[in-house]
N, C-alpha and C positions, 0 to 999 in steps of 0.2 A: 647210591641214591639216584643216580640218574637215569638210572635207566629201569629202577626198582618203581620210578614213581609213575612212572609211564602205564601204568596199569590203572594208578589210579585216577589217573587224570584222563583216560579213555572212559573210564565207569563215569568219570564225575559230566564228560559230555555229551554220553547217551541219555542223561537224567531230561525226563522230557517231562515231570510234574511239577508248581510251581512252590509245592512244598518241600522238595529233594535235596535230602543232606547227603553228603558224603562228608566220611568220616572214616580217619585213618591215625593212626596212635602207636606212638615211638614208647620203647623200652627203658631207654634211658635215662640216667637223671639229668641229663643237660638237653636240650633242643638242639642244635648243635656245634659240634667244638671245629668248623671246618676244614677244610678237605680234607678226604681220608688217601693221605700221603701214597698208600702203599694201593689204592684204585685207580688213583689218577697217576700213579708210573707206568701201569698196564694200559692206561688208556692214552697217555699222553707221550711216552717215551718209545718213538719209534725204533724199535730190533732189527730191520733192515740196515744193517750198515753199510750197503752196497749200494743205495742210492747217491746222490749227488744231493748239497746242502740246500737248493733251491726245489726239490719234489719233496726233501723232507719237511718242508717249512709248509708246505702247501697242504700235507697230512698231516701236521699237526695246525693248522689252522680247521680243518675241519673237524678234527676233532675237538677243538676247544669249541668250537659253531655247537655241536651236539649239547656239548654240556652247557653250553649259555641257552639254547635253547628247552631245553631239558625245563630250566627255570622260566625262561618268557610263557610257557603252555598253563604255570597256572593265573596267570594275566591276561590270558588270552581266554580262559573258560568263561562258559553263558551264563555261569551260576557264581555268586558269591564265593568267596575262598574266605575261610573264617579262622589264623591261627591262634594259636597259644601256646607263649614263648614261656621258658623255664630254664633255672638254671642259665649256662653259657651257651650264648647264640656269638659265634664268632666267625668269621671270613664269610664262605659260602651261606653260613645262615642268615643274614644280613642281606643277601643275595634275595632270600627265598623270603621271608619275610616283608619284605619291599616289595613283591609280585602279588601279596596276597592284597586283599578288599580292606581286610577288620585284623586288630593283632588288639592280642590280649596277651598281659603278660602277669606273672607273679612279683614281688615285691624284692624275691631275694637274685633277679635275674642280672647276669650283665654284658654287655654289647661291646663287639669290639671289630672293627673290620682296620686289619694293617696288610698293607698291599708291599710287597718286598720287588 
């Protein structure tokens, strides 16, 4: 997701009419179940083991920067952000949802953000 949405978030701020949607639509039947464990060990878990624990801490703070801000860009667009929440919106979706303008949701949806 993070770096997936980066695409659309560049489209959604060259929109320079004051009628312009963007519009972007997930496959699955939940909104989301967050993090996807096995992206965020490639992104998060530094393979260097050669470094010393104070340069590792400093690469994985930036990397976590990328993905928190990955989410602040759709708070930060000129245009409205319009979601609609389904199914399980849990950790990061709660994340993302909170960034947006307007949240619409379905009736059989349910919310859960637990921080470990």
């Amino acid at each position: 997701f993070f770096f997936q949405a980066e695409d659309g978030i560049r489209d959604a701020q060259e929109s320079r009419g004051l009628g312009d949607v963007y519009k972007r639509q997930g496959n699955g039947k939940h909104f989301c179940t967050g993090l996807d464990l096995r992206e965020s060990r490639q992104i998060l878990d530094p393979s260097d083991t050669e470094e010393d624990l104070p340069r590792k801490a400093i690469k994985l703070e930036l990397r976590i920067k990328l993905m928190q801000d990955a989410v602040t860009k759709f708070e930060d667009l000129r245009v409205p952000v319009i979601v609609g929440v389904h199914g399980y919106c849990l950790g990061a979706g709660i994340d993302i949802i909170s960034a947006c303008d307007v949240r619409y949701s379905t009736t059989a949806q349910y919310l859960s953000l637990i921080h470990i």
